[in-house]
C-alpha positions in Angstrom: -26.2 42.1 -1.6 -27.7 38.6 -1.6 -25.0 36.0 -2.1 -25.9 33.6 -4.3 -25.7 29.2 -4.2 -22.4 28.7 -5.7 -20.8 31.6 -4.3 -21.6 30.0 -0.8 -20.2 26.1 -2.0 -16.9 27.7 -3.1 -16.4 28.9 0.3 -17.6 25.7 2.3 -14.1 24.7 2.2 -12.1 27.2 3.6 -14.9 27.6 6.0 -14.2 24.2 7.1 -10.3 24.3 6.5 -10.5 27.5 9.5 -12.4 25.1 11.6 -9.6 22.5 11.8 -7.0 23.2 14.4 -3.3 22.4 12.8 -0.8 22.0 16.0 2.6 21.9 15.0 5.4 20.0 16.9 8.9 20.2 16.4 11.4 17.7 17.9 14.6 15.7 17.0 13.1 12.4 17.0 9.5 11.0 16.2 8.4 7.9 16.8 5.4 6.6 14.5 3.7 3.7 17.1 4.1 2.7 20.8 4.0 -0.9 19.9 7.0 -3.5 21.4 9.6 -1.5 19.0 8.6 1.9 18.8 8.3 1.9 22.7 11.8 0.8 23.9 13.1 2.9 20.4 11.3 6.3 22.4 12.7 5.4 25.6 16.3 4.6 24.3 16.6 7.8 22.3 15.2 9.9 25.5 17.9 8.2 27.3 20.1 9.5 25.1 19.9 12.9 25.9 17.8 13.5 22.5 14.7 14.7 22.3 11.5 12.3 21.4 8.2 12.5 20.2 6.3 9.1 20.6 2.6 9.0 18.8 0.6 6.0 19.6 -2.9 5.3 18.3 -4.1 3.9 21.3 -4.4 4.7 24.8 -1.7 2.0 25.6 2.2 1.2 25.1 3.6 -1.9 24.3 1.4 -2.9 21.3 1.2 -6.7 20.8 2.5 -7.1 24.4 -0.6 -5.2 25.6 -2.9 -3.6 23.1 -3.2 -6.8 20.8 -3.4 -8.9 24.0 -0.5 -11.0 23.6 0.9 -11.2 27.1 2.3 -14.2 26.9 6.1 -14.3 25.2 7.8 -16.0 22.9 11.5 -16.8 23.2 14.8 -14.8 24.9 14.4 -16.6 28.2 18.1 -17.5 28.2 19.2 -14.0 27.1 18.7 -11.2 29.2 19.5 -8.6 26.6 19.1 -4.8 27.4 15.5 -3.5 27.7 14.1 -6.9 27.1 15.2 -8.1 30.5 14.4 -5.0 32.1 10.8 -5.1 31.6 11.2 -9.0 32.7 12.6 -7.3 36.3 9.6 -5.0 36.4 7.3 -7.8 35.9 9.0 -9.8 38.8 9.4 -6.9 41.0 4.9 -6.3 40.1 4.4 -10.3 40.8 6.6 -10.6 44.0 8.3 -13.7 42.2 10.3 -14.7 39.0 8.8 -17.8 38.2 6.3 -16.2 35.6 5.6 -19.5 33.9 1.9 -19.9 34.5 1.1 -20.6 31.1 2.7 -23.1 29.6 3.1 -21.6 26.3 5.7 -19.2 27.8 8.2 -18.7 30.6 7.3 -14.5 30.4 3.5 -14.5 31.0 1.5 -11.3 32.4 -1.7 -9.1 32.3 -1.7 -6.6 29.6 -2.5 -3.1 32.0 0.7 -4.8 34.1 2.9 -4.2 30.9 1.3 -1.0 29.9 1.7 0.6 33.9 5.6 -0.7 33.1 5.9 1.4 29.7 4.2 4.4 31.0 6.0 4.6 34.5 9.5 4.7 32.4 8.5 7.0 29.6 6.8 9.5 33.1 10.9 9.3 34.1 12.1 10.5 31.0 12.5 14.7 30.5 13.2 13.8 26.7 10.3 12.2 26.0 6.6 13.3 25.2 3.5 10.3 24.8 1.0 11.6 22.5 -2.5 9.2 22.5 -5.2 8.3 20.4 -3.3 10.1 17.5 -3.7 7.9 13.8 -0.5 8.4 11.5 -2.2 9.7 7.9 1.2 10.5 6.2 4.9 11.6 6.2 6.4 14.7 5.3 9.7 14.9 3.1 11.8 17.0 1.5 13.3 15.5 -1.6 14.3 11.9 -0.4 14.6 12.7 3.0 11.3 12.1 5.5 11.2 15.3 7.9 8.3 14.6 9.6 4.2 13.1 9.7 1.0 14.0 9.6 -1.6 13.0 11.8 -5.6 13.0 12.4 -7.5 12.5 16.3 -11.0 11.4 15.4 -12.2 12.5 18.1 -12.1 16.3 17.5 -11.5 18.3 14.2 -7.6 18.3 14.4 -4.5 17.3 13.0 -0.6 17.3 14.5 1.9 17.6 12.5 5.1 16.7 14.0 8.2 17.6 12.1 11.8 16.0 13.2 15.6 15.2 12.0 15.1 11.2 12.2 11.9 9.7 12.1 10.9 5.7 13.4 8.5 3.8 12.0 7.4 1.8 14.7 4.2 1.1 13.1 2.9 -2.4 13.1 1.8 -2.7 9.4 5.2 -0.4 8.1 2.6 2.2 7.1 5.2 4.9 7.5 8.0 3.3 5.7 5.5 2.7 2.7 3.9 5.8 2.5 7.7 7.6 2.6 8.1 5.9 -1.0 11.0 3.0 0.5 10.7 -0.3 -1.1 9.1 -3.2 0.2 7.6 -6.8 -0.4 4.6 -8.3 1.2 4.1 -12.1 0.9 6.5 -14.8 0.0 9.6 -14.7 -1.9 10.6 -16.3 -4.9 13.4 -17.9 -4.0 15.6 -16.9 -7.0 15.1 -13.3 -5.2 15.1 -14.6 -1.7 18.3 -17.0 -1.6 16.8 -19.4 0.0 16.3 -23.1 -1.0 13.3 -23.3 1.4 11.2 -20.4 0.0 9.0 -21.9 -2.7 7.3 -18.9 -4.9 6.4 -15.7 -4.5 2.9 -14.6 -3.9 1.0 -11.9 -1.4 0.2 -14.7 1.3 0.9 -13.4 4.5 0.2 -15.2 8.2 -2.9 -15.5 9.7 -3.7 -12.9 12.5 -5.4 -13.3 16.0 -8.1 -10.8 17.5 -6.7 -12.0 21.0 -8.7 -11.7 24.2 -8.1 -11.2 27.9 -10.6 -14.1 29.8 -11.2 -14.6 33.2 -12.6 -17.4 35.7 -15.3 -15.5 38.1 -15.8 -18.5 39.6 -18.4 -22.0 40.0 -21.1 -20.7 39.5 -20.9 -17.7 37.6 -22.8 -17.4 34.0 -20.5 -15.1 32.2 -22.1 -15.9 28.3 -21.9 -13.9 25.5 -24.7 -13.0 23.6 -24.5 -15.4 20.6 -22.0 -13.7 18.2 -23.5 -12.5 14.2 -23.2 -15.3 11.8 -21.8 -17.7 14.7 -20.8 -21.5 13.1 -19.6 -23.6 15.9 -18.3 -25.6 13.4 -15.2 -23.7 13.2 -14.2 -24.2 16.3 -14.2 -27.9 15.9 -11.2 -30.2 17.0 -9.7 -27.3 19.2 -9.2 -29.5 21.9 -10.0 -33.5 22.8 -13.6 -32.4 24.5 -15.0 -30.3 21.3 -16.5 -32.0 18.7 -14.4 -33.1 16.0 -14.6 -35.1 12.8 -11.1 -35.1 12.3 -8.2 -34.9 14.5 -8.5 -32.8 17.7 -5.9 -31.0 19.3 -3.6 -33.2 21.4 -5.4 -31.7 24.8 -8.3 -31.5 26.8 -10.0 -27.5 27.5 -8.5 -27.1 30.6 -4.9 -27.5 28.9 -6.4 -25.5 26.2 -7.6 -22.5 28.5 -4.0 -22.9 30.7 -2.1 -22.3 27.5 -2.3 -18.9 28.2 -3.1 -18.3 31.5 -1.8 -15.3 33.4 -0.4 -14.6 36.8 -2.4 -13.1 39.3 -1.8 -9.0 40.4 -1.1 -9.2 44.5 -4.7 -8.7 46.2 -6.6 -10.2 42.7 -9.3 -12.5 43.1 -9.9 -14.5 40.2 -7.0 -16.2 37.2 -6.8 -14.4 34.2 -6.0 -16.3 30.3 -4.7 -14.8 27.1 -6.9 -16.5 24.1 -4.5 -16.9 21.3 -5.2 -20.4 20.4 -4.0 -21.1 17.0 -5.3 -25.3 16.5 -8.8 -24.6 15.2 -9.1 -21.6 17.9 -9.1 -17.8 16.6 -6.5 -17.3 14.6 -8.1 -16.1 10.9 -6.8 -15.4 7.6 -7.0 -11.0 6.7 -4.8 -9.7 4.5 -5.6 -5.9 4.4 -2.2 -4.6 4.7 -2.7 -2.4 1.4 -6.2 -1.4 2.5 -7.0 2.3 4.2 -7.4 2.4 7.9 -11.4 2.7 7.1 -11.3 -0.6 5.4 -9.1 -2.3 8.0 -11.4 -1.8 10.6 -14.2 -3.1 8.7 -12.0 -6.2 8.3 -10.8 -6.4 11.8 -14.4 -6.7 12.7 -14.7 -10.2 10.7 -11.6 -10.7 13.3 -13.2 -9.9 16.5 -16.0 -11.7 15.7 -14.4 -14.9 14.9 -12.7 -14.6 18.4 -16.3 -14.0 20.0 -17.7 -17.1 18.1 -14.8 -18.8 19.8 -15.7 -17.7 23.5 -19.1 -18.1 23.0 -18.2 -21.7 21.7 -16.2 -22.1 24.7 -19.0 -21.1 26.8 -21.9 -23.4 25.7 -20.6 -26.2 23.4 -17.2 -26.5 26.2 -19.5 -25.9 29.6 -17.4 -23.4 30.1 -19.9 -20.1 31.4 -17.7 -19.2 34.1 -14.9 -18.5 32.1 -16.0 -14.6 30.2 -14.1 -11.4 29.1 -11.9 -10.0 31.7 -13.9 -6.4 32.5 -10.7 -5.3 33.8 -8.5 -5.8 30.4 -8.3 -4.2 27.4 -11.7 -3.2 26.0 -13.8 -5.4 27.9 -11.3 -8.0 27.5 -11.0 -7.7 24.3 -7.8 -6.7 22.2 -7.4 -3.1 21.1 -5.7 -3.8 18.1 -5.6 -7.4 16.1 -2.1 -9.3 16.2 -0.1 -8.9 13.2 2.1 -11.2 13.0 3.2 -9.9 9.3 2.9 -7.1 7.2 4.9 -4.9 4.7 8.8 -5.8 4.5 11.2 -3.4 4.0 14.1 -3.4 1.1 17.0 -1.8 3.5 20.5 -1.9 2.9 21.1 -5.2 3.9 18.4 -8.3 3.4 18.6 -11.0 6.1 17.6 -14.3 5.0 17.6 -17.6 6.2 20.9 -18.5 5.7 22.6 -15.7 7.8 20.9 -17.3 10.4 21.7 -21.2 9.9 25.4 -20.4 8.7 26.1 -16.9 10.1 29.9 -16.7 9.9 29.8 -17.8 6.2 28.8 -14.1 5.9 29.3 -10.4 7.9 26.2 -9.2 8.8 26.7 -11.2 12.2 29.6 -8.3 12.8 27.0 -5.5 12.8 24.0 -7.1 15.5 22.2 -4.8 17.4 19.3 -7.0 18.7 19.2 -11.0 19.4 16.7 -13.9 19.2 16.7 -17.1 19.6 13.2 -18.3 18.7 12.8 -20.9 15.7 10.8 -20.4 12.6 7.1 -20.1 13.0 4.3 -19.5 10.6 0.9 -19.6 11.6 -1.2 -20.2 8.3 -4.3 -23.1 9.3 -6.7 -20.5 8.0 -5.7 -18.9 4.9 -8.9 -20.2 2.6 -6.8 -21.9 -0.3 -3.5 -24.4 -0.4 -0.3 -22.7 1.2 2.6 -23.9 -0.9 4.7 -26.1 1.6 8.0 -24.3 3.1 10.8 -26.0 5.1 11.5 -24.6 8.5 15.0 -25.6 9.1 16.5 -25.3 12.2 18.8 -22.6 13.4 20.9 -21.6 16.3 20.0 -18.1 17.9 21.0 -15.4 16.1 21.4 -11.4 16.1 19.9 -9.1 13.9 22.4 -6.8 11.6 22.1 -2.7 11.5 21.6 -2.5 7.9 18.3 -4.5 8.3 16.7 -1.0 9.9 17.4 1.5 7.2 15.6 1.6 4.0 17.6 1.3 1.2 17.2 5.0 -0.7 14.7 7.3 1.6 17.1 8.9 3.8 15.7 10.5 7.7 14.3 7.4 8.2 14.6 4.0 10.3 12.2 0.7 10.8 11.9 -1.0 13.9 8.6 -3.3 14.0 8.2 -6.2 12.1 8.5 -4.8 9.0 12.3 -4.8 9.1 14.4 -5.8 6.4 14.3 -9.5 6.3 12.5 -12.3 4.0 9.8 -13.8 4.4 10.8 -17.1 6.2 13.0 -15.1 8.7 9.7 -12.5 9.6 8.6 -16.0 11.3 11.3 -15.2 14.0 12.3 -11.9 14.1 8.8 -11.1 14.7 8.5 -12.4 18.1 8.5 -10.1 21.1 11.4 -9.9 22.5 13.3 -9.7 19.4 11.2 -6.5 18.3 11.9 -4.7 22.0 15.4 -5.3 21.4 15.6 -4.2 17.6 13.8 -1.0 19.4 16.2 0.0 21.4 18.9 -0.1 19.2 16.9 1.7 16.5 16.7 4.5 19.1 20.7 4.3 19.7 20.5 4.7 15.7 18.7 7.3 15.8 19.9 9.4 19.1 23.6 8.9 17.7 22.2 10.5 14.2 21.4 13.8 16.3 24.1 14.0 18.1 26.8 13.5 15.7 24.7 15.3 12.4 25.3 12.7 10.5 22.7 10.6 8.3 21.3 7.7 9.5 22.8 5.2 7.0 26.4 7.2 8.2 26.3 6.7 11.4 29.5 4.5 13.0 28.0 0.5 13.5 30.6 0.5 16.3 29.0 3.3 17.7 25.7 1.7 18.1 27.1 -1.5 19.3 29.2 0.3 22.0 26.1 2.3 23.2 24.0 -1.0 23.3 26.8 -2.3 25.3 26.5 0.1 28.0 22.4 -0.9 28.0 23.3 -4.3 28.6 22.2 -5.5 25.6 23.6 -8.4 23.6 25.3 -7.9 20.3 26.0 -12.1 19.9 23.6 -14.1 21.8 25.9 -16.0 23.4 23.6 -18.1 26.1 26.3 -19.1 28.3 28.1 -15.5 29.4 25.9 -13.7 30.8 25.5 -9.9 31.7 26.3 -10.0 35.3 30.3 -11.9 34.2 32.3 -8.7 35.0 34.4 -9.4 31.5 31.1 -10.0 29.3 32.0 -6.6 27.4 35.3 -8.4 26.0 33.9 -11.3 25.4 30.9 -9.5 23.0 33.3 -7.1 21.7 35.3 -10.4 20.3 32.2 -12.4 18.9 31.0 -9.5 17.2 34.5 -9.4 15.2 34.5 -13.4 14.7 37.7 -13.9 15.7 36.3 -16.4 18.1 33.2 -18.0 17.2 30.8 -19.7 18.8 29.1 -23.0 18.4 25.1 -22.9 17.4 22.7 -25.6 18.2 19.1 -25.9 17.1 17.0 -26.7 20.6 13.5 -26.9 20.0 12.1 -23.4 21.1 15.2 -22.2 22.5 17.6 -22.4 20.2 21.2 -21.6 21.4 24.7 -20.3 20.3 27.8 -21.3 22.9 30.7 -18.9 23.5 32.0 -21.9 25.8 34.5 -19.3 27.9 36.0 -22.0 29.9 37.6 -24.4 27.3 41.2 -23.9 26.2 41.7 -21.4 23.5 42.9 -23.3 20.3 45.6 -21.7 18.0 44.3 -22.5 15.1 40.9 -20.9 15.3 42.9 -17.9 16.7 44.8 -17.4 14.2 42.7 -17.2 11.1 40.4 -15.7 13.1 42.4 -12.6 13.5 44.0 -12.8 10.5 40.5 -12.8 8.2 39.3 -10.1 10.8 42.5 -7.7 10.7 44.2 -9.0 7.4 45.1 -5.4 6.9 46.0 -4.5 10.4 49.4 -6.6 10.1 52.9 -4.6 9.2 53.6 -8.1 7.2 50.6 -11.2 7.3 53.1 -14.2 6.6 51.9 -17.4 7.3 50.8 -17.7 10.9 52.4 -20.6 12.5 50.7 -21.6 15.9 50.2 -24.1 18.5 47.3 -25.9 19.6 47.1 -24.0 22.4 47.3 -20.5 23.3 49.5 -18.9 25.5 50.5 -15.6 26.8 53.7 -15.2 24.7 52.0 -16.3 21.5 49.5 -13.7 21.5 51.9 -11.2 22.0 54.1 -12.3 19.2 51.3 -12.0 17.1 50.0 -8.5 18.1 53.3 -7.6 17.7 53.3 -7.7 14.3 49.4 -5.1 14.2 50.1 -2.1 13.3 50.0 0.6 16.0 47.1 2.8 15.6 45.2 -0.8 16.3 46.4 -1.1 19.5 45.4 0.5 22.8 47.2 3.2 24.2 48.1 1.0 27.2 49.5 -1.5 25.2 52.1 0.8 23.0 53.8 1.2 25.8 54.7 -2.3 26.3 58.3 -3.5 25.1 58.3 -7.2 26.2 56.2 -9.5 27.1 57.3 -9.6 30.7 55.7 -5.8 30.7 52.2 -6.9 30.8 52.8 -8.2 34.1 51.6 -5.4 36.3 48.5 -5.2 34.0 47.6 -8.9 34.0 45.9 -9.0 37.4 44.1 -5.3 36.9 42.2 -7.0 33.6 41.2 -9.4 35.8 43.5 -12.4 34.9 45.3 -13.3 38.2 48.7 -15.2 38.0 50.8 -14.1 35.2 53.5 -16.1 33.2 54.6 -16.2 29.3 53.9 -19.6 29.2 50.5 -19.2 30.6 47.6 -21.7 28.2 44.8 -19.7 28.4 40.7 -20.4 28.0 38.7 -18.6 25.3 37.6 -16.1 28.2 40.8 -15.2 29.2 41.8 -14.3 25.5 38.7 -12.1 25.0 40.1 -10.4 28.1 43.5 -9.6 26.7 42.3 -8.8 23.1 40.2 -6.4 24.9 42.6 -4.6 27.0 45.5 -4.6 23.9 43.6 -3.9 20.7 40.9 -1.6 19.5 38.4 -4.3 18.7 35.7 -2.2 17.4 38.5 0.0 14.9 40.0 3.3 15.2 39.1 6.8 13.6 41.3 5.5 10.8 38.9 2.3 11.1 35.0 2.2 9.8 32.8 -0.8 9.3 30.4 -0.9 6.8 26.4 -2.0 7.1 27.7 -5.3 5.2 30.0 -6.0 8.3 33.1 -4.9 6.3 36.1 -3.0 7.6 37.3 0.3 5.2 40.4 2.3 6.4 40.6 5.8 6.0 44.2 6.5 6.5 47.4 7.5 4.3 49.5 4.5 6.5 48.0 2.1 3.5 
């Protein structure tokens, strides 16, 4: 029987549907992107003990550290938090030396394929963990409000993966997943009736300028290493970059060889010729694209308005500059240029907790400061010299480091699910430091404690203990208060983060430049005052009777016993039940550490983090919870 036209187009579809292959993965843990977050999230989690699913578009890890190009870093030099100053140790160990500052934009310079052999030789150590490449995320599978999974497409072949999982990361660089899950976001600036922030001027969809960045190299005097001249190339836009370009304005504070060094890299042991990272924001190729909203199809058609523009600038570099000798690095990247473009902004999510500007300048006026899992210290900075129109004018006020709270990871409704790129749960303003690199590795890892303590315990991700997390970051080494003057390697660093984090000693922040700082200052004399209502705002409820706390200016052994006397039990450590009198913490005193013991003993805001440590359940009991807001709730029939 001859089978007629329309019988034959109604069964071109399932003719092609059998021709797709469907492979389906199950796992406890995906992670949507291998970019600076999603990376140290999948290698945390693995850690763990829980099992990982890491899907990366590209061929490398790292994302803006090495697919994007931008190997030079901004900011954490003073805090060697967690993962963060791991991958600093692996870069000295590649480079023979620690002095990575060959570029003097950064102290943390390196060549991208350095980063990505780093990325790739830890997630090779871990059992829990399985890489999947060149794999695009197309979209999330939930049940009711809870995301169980994603969908994605290889262009290469006719196939699709479909990955399902108990907790999912978005570790995307746009927050693709996070959108496409149905969890609230804003893109652009905030009103600041919204926002809370005096500085924030009016909301609109104007995000920061992006950079197609590029890997260069110097092949020596001599050498002719030009471009073909790039479509639609205006060497006018390159103007003013530096003091030997052209310029009918005011150049750039530089000549080109300060220009090119901005970036430059260190060299790999045996490598012939320097290596620079172009990301040259004065005139350079930084470019105004906002196609967050747009499909991947029309991103890409964008992005190549990007890579152009960075071409126009080489090949401006190259004939206007006299710089032929200086080409793409065919040993980076693709050809030396960037994989991906570098986003410095995209989609924001609405999580549970917003951080704005002022929990950074003021943070103990608030609580999210109790529930850190990740720290920076770089200050506010927008990049927005291209964006075709007038940018309404924002203040950039100074601020001391900071940490970065829990609640800023989970989305506010969709349940399964946790953000750890840029897209986090901050405004606008703040995106212009919790965006840089370190900051993202470290918000990483603790969205893969988040997540690993989610399996483990079967609990949702919004349920999970904040003490929890912070204890487990603790054990990575990883800073909960950026304290810039106790470091990791102080054997009694624990008590002293375990303290900050509860506020009952604060620290002092100080705005400096592009390090900005916040002092624990362990070595000065404890002061009564500060003790006191510090403990008492902290722990109101703790106390059998919270009378008016009388203290010295100083404080001594006795005195802290007297008070801690008067917590309730179930607050206190086992160890420390068991003492009667004051003279009974003798035999303990020089086993915390503490040497010479006597009542009277004044003693330093160290040594007082030392003995709150080792007499009271800092971080709460199982009668004890804090909330994502950074509030204690007790769960006990003693009240």
């Amino acid at each position: 029987m001859k089978k007629s036209p329309v019988f034959l187009v109604l069964l071109l579809p399932l003719f092609v549907a059998a021709q797709r292959q469907v492979r389906t993965i199950k796992t406890e843990v995906l992670v949507i992107g291998g970019g600076a977050g999603g990376t140290t999230a999948a290698i945390q989690c693995a850690r763990l003990g829980v099992k990982t699913v890491l899907v990366e578009p590209t061929t490398l890890l790292g994302g803006m550290l090495t697919a994007a190009g931008v190997s030079c870093t901004d900011g954490n030099d003073l805090l060697p938090s967690g993962i963060w100053e791991e991958f600093r140790q692996a870069l000295y160990k590649h480079y023979g030396r620690k002095r990575l500052n060959t570029g003097w934009v950064s102290n943390t310079n390196f060549e991208p394929h350095v980063a990505d052999s780093i990325f790739k030789a830890w997630v090779a150590r871990e059992k829990n963990l399985t890489v999947i490449y060149q794999e695009e995320f197309k979209s999330v599978l939930k049940k009711g409000n809870k995301v169980t999974g994603a969908v994605f497409h290889t262009s290469r072949v006719s196939t699709s993966l479909r990955v399902h999982a108990q907790v999912v990361i978005d570790g995307t660089e746009l927050g693709d997943v996070f959108a496409q899950a149905g969890a609230a976001y804003d893109l652009g600036m905030d009103d600041p009736l919204i926002s809370g922030e005096k500085e924030a001027r009016v909301k609109n969809d104007i995000i920061q300028d992006l950079t197609w960045a590029a890997i260069l190299k110097d092949y020596g005097p001599g050498a002719d290493k030009t471009i073909p001249r790039p479509e639609a190339y205006d060497s006018t836009l390159y103007f003013c970059t530096c003091t030997d370009a052209p310029c009918n304005d005011k150049p750039w504070n530089g000549d080109k060889m300060k220009m090119l060094n901005y970036g430059k890299l260190p060299r790999s042991p045996g490598a012939k010729y320097d290596k620079y990272m172009l990301n040259w924001p004065p005139h350079g190729n930084d470019i105004y694209l906002n196609v967050v909203e747009g499909s991947y199809e029309q991103r890409a058609m964008s992005y190549e308005l990007a890579k152009l523009h960075t071409l126009g600038f080489i090949y401006f570099m190259q004939t206007v500059l006299g710089m032929k000798n200086i080409g793409l690095a065919d040993d980076e990247l693709n050809g030396g240029l960037a994989l991906i473009p570098y986003n410095r902004e995209g989609r924001r999510l609405k999580g549970v907790v917003r951080m704005n500007i002022n929990h950074i300048k003021n943070p103990y006026e608030y609580t999210f400061y109790r529930t850190g899992i990740s720290v920076g210290d770089y200050p506010v900075d927008h990049h927005h010299a291209r964006y075709p129109g007038k940018v309404p004018e924002i203040e950039f006020p100074p601020i001391p480091s900071f940490n970065v709270p829990l609640g800023a990871l989970i989305p506010e409704k969709i349940e399964g699910l946790i953000v750890c790129e840029k897209g986090i749960s901050v405004t606008n303003i703040v995106n212009g430091t919790t965006r840089l690199q370190p900051v993202v590795m470290l918000t990483g890892q603790g969205a893969g404690v988040l997540a690993a303590l989610s399996v483990k315990m079967k609990k949702k991700v919004r349920e999970v203990p904040v003490r929890m997390v912070q204890e487990e970051l603790l054990k990575a080494k990883a800073y909960l208060m950026p304290f810039v003057d106790v470091k990791p390697d102080d054997p009694h660093w624990e008590a002293i983060q375990r303290v900050g984090v509860t506020g009952i000693l604060k620290g002092t922040g100080k705005a400096e430049g592009w390090g900005n700082k916040l002092f624990f200052y362990p070595d000065s004399l404890a002061r009564g005052m500060e003790f006191a209502t510090g403990i008492s705002r902290y722990a109101r409820r703790y106390f059998n009777n919270l009378r008016m706390i009388r203290t010295a200016d100083t404080v001594t052994v006795l005195s802290v016993f007297k008070l801690i006397s008067r917590i309730r039990p179930f607050f206190k450590t086992p160890e420390f039940r068991s003492i009667q009198k004051v003279e009974d913490l003798a035999p303990l005193w020089k086993n915390w550490g503490l040497g010479e013991f006597s009542p009277q003993r004044i003693l330093t805001r160290k040594e007082l983090c030392i003995y709150l440590n080792n007499c009271l359940l800092l971080f709460g009991s199982k009668n004890v919870l804090m909330d994502l807001q950074g509030s204690l709730h007790f769960q006990t029939s003693q009240f």
